[in-house]
C-alpha positions as semicolon CSV with decimal commas, in nm:
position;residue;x (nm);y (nm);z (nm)
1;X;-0,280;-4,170;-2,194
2;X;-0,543;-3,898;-2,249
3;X;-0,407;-3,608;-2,485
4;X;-0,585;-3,239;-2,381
5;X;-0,663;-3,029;-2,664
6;X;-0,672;-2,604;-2,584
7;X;-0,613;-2,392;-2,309
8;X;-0,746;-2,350;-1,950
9;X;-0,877;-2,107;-1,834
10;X;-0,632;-1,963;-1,611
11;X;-0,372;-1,943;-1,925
12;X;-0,636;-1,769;-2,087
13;X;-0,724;-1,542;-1,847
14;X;-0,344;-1,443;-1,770
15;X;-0,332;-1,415;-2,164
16;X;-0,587;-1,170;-2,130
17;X;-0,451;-0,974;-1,856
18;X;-0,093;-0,936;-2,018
19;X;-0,280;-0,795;-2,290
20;X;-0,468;-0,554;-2,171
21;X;-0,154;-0,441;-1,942
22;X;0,036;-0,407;-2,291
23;X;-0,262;-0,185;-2,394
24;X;-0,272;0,021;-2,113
25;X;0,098;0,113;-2,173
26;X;0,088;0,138;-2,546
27;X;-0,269;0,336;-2,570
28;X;-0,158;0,654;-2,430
29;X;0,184;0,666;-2,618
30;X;0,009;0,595;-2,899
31;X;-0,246;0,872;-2,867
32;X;0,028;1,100;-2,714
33;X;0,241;1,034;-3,053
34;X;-0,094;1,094;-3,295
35;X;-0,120;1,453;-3,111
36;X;0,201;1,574;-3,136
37;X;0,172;1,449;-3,516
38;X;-0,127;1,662;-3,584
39;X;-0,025;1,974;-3,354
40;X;0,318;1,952;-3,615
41;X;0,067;1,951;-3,926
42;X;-0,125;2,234;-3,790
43;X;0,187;2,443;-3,724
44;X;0,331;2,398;-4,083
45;X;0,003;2,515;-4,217
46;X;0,005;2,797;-3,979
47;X;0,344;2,880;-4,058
48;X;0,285;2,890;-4,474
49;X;-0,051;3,080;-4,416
50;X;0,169;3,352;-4,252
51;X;0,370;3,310;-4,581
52;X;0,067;3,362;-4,768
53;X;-0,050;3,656;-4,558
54;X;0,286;3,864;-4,673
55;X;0,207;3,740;-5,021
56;X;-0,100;3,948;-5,034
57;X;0,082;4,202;-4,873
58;X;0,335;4,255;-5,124
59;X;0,062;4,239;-5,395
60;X;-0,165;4,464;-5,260
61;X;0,048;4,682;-4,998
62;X;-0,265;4,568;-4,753
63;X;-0,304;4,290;-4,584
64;X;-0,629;4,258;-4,705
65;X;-0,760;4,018;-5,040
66;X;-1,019;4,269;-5,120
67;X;-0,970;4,591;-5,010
68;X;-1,308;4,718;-5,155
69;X;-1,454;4,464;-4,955
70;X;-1,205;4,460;-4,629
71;X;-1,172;4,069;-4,624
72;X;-0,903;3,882;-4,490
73;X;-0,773;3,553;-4,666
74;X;-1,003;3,258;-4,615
75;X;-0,802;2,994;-4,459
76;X;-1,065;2,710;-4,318
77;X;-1,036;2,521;-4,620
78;X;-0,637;2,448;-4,564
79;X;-0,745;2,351;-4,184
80;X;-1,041;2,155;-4,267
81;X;-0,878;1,862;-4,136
82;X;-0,642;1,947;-3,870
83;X;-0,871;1,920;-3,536
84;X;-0,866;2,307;-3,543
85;X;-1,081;2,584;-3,619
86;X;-0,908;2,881;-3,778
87;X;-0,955;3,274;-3,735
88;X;-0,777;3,546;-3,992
89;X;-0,830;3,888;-3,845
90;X;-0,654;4,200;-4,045
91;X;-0,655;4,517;-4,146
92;X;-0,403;4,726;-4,345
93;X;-0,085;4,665;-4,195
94;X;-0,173;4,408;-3,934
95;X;-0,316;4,035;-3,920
96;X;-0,348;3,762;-3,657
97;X;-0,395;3,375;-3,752
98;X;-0,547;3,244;-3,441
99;X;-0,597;2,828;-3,438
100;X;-0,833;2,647;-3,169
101;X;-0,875;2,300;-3,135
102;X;-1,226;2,184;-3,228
103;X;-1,432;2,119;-2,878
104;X;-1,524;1,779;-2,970
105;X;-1,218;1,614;-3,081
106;X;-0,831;1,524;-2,882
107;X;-0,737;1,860;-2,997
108;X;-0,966;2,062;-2,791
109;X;-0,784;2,265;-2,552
110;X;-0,512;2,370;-2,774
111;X;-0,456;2,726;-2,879
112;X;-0,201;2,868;-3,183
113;X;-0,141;3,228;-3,273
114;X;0,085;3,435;-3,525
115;X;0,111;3,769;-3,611
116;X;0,285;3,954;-3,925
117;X;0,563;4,066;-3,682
118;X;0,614;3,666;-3,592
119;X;0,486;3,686;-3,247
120;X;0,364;3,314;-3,128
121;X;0,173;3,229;-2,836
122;X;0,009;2,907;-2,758
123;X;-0,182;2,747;-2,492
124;X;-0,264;2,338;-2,415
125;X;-0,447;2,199;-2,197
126;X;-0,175;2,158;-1,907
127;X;0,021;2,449;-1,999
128;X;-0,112;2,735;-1,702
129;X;-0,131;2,985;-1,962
130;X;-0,070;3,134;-2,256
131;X;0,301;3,086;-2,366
132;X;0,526;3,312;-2,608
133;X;0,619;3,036;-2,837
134;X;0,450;2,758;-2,973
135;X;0,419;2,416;-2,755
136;X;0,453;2,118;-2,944
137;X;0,301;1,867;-2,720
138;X;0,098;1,873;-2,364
139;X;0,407;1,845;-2,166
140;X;0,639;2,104;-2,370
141;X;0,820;2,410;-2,265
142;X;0,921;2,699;-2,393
């Protein structure tokens, strides 16, 4: 009797095509779940800046750091690596943190705001808009 030794072909190729059916399904949860993890991060950051805005605030009665200088607090260091760009405007009694997602990377798209009176808006990619509250994922609601 004549023992084989491996695999056909046809197990391999259906071997190959459950995988990459597994990997279609998986891929896209998987990047779906890396997104929302990162769009969290970002929001916890964005949320202690604010934090740190009324800091200076209650130092300086200004929202200010310098207010010889008029500069707002330097935040792109704390964001570096997020997948957003970050944007402190403020003046006196006012500031906005405004957070875009870098054009080049799975954030792009995505839009975060606060102001010192709390006011969040947000925008993704399939949202139609700018929303009043802050959208934790692609397919989230307010």
């Amino acid at each position: 009797m004549r023992r084989t030794r491996g695999f056909t072909l046809i197990e391999l190729m259906i071997t190959v095509a459950i995988v990459a059916l597994l990997a279609s399904i998986a891929l896209p949860a998987y990047t779906s779940h890396v997104e929302k993890g990162r769009i969290a991060g970002a929001l916890e950051l964005l949320s202690e800046s604010k934090v740190r805005m009324e800091q200076i605030f209650n130092s300086n009665r200004s929202y200010y750091t310098n207010s010889t200088d008029k500069t707002c607090l330097d935040l792109a260091p704390a964001f570096a690596d997020t997948g957003f760009s970050v944007a402190v405007t403020c003046d006196d009694t006012t500031f906005t943190i405004a957070l875009t997602g870098v054009s080049t990377g799975p954030m792009s798209g995505f839009k975060y705001s606060i102001t010192q009176s709390g006011e969040k808006k947000s925008t993704t990619p399939s949202s139609g808009g700018e929303k009043a509250c802050w959208l934790r994922s692609r397919s989230s609601k307010c």
